[in-house]
N, C-alpha and C positions, 0 to 999 in steps of 0.2 A: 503576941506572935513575934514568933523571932524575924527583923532583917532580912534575913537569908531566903526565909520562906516566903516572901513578896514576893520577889520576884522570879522564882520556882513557881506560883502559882497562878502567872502570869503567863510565863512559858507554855504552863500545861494548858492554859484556857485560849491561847492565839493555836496552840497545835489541833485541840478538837473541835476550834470553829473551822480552820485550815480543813481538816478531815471530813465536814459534815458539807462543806461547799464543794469538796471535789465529787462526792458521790452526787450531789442534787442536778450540779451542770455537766452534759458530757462532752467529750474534749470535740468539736468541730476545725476544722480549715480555716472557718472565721471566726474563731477566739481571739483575742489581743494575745501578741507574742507575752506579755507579763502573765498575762492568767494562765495561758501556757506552758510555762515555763516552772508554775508553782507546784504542776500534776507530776510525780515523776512515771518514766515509761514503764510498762508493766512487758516483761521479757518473754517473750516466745509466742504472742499473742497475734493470733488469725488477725488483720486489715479488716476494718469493718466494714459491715454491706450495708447498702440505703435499705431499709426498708420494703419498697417497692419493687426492688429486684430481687427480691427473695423467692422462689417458686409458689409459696406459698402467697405472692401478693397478685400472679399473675392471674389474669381472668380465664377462665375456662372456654375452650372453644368448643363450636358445635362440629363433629366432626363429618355427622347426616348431612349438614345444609350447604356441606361446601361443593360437591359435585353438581349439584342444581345450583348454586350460584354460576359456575364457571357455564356448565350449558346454557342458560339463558344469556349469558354475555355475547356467546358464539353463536346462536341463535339472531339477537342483536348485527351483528355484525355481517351474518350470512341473508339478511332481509333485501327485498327487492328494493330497490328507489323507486323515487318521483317518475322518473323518466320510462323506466323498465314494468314498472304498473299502467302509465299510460299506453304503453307497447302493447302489453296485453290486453289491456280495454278495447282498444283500434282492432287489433288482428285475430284476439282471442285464440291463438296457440297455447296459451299458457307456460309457452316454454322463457327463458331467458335469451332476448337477443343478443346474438353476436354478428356484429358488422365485420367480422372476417366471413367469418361463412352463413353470409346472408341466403338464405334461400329465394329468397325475392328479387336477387340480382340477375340481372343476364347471364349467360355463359362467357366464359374471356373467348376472344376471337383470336383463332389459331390458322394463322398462315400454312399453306405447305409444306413441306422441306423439299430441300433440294436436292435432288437428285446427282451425287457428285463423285462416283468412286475414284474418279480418276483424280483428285483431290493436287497430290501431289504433282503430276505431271502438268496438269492444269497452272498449279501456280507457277513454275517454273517457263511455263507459255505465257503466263501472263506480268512477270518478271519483262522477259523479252519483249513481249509488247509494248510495256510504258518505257521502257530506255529507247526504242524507234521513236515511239511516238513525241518522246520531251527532245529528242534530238533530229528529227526528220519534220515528220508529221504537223506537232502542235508549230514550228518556225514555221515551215511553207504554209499554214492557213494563215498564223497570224501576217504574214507579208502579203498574201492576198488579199486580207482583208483590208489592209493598210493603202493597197494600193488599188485595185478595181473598184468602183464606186459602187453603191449600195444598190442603186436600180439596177447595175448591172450584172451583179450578185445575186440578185431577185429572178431575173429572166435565165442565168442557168441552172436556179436552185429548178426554175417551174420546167425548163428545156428537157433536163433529167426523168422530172417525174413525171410529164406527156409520157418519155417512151415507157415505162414502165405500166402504163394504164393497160396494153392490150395484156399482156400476160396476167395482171390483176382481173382483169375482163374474165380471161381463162379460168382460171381458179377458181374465180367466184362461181362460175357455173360449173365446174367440178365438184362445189360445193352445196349444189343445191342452192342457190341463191341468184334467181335470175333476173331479177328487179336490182340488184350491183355490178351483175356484169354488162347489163344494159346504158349502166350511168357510166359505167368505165370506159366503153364503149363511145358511150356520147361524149365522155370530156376528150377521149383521145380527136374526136373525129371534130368537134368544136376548137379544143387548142390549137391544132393543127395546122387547122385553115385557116379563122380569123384571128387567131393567137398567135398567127406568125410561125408555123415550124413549135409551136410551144413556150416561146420565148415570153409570153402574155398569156393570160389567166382566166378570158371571158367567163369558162366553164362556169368556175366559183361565182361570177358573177349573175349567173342563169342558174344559180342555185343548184348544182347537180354536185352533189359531196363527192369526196375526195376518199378512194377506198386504196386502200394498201391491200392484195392478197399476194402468196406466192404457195408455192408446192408444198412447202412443209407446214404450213397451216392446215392445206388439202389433208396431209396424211394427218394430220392431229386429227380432223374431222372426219376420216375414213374409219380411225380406231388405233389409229398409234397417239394414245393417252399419256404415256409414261418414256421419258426418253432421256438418257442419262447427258449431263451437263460437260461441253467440253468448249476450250479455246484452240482458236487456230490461229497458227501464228499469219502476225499482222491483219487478220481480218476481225480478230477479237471471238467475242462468245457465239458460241450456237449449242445446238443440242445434235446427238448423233441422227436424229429425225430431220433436223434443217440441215445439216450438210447432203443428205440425199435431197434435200427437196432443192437445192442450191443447182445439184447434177440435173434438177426437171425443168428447174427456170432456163439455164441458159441458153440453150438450143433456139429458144422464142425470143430472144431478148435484141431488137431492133439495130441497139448498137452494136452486136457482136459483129453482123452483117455487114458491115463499114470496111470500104477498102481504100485506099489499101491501108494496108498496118500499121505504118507511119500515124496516119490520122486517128485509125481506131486506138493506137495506145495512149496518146494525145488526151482525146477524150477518155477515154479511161482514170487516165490521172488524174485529170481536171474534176471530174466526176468526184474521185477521192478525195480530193480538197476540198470539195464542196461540201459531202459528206461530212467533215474534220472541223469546217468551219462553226456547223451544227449542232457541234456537241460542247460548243463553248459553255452553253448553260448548265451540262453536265459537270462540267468542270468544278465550278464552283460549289456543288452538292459535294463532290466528293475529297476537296478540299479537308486537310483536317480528319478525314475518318480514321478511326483505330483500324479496322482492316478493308485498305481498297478492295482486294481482290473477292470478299463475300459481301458490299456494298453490292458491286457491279455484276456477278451473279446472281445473288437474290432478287436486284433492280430488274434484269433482264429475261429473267423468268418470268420473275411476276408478269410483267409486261407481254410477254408471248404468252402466258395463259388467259389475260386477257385477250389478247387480239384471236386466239382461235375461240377460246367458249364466251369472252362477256358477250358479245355481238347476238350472240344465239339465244341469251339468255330473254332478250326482248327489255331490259331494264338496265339503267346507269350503276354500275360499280362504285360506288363511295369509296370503297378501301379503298383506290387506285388511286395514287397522286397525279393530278392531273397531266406532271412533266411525261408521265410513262403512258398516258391515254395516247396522246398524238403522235405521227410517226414523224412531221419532220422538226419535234423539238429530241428525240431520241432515234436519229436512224441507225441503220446498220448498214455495213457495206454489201450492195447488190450483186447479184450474180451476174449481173454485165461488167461490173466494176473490177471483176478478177478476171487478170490474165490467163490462171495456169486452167482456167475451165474453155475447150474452145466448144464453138458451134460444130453444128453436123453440117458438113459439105450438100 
């Protein structure tokens, strides 16, 4: 053998071992860059796919069982609880509770409305009245209060509300109600005497209660039910039913009968301070509210429908905040207390 052809036949047997390893391994990502590099690239050839992602490797789905998979999920999920099966064990509605609309709750408690068309004129009256009152009214209570001593405070709050008893007397038997006008009766005729003029308080202490009536209660009780809401300047809220009942008190009202004028406006005045000093505890409710002026009308409503129907009703009113039950922790000013009303000659 010639030289030459050694190592030609060397060549030939390193190129078809070369040939026979690139077909047996195929080229991966993690071959050695050397083994790599021995493959040459073959031109225009599709990236190869795994296997596994070939349509052909993917598993067959059942197309029937997927609708009943998804229902039973939402089934699952639309099931009653623990708590919502006890519900219906106990009450046996079989419905689903809803604590919004409980059936087994009470009814919400719905106050009145207020009767107020004069809405506008009203507030504008009632504008006027708080700038009197922050610059008149509430200084002269608080200096009297400052300076008359508290007993002494006491005997004209009780001086006041002696005279007021016989016209409450009145009323009240205008009202049907003749076991009030009788005690009205008895505290005037008891304060009077051993009360000093009124100035002292036995009555209360002989047990005989303490009745507030006047005319426009009467006509609430007669059948004037519904009476639209108004303010008058500087005497504050009434209803157009208390402004006539106002015109039936004062003709009766002991202090109008004072002479002469000097003294009756005197006491007049005094009367209104006294009133002013009263509403101190008011004050402090209305402190702070988003709108005084529907505070103070809804407050004094409520309060006068109480005073004409709870009384009749024979039972204590819970709704009523107890400040609005009593008259002398919320008065009003009396129809003695206004000048521009006079007496009949």
């Amino acid at each position: 053998m010639n030289r030459l052809s050694i190592p030609l036949l060397l060549a030939l047997l390193l190129a078809a071992a070369s040939a026979r390893a690139q077909d047996a391994t195929p080229t991966t990502p993690d071959m050695p860059a050397a083994a790599a590099a021995t493959v040459p690239p073959t031109p225009a050839a599709s990236p190869a796919v795994p296997q596994a992602a070939t349509p052909a490797a993917i598993a067959p789905v059942d197309v029937a069982a997927t609708p009943a998979t998804a229902s039973n999920a939402t089934s699952a999920a639309n099931a009653p609880t623990q708590a919502e099966q006890d519900y219906d064990a106990l009450y046996g509605n079989g419905q689903d509770y809803n604590p919004i609309a409980d059936p087994t709750l009470p009814p919400p408690a719905e106050l009145p409305a207020s009767y107020d068309p004069w809405e506008p004129l009203n507030r504008r009256v009632h504008v006027f009245n708080n700038a009197v009152d922050r610059r008149i009214a509430k200084p002269l209570a608080k200096a009297y209060v400052k300076v008359v001593p508290r007993p002494v405070r006491l005997g004209v709050s009780n001086f006041f509300n002696n005279l007021g008893q016989p016209v409450s007397a009145l009323n009240s038997l205008l009202q049907g109600k003749p076991k009030a006008a009788a005690q009205a009766l008895g505290r005037f005729a008891l304060n009077t005497t051993l009360g000093v003029g009124g100035l002292f308080d036995p009555a209360t202490d002989a047990h005989l209660p303490n009745h507030s009536e006047d005319f426009g209660q009467t006509l609430g009780v007669w059948g004037w039910k519904r009476s639209r809401y108004v303010e008058l300047p500087l005497f504050g809220p009434r209803t157009v039913r208390d402004v006539f009942g106002l015109v039936g008190d004062a003709p009766l009202s002991p202090l109008r009968q004072v002479q002469p004028d000097a003294d009756r406006i005197f006491l007049q005045g005094l009367q209104l301070v006294d009133v002013r000093t009263q509403l101190f505890s008011v004050d402090r409710m209305r402190e702070g509210a988003a709108d005084d002026y529907t505070l103070v009308r809804d407050a004094w409503l409520q309060r006068r429908r109480y005073q004409i129907y709870g009384e009749r009703r024979h039972k204590r009113d819970d709704s009523l905040p107890d400040y609005l039950r009593e008259d002398q922790d919320n008065p009003t000013v009396p129809a003695d207390a206004m000048p521009g009303i006079n007496a009949v000659p």
